[in-house]
Steps between C-alpha positions, in 0.01 A plus 500: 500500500790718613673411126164649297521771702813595446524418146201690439654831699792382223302569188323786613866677604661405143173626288490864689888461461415430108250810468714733617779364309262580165439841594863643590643676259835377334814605569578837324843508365777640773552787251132664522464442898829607631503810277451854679213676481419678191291807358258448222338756316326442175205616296236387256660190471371143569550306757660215266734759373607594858597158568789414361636812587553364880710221396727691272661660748677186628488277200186311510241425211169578652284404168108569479341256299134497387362735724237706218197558670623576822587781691843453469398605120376820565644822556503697803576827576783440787719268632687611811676349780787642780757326621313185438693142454481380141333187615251680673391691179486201280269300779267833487502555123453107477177469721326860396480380179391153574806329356722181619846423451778226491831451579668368277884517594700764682486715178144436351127599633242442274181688609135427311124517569345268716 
């Protein structure tokens, strides 16, 4: 009786384990966290087009891939951030406009629509 018990406390552990597993976000490349805080300024531009921009800075391909139809597609009037961590900017940009990404390898990020 003891055994079920514990077994079944077993499998309940390892499938919230599993859950939350699914919904953290991958590792960002070191690049893009460890990099110092940034200002970003831009106008009527899109959200896809602002981007890449964040990984240029320390070599990384941020690439925006099928995202017509989104917001990420449209223009808006201002883009601004202070002394914001690049990582922080692309996780904002990312979820405003309703987008997901991947991690590919230390040098790649591939962002689409859901």
């Amino acid at each position: 009786m003891r055994a079920m018990i514990l077994i079944a406390c077993i499998a309940i552990t390892l499938s919230v384990v599993g859950v939350l597993a699914q919904n953290a976000e991958p590792a960002f490349p070191s690049c893009l966290q460890d990099a110092p805080p940034i200002n970003v300024d831009f106008r009527n531009v899109t959200i896809a087009k602002v981007l890449p921009f964040l990984g240029v800075s320390c070599g990384i391909d941020i690439r925006v891939e099928d995202v017509e139809g989104t917001a990420a597609a449209r223009q808006v009037p201002s883009v601004r951030f202070q002394q914001t961590k690049p990582v922080k900017v692309f996780l904002f940009l990312v979820r405003s406009a309703g987008l997901k990404f991947s991690v590919l390898d230390d040098k790649t990020i591939v962002v689409t629509k859901r």
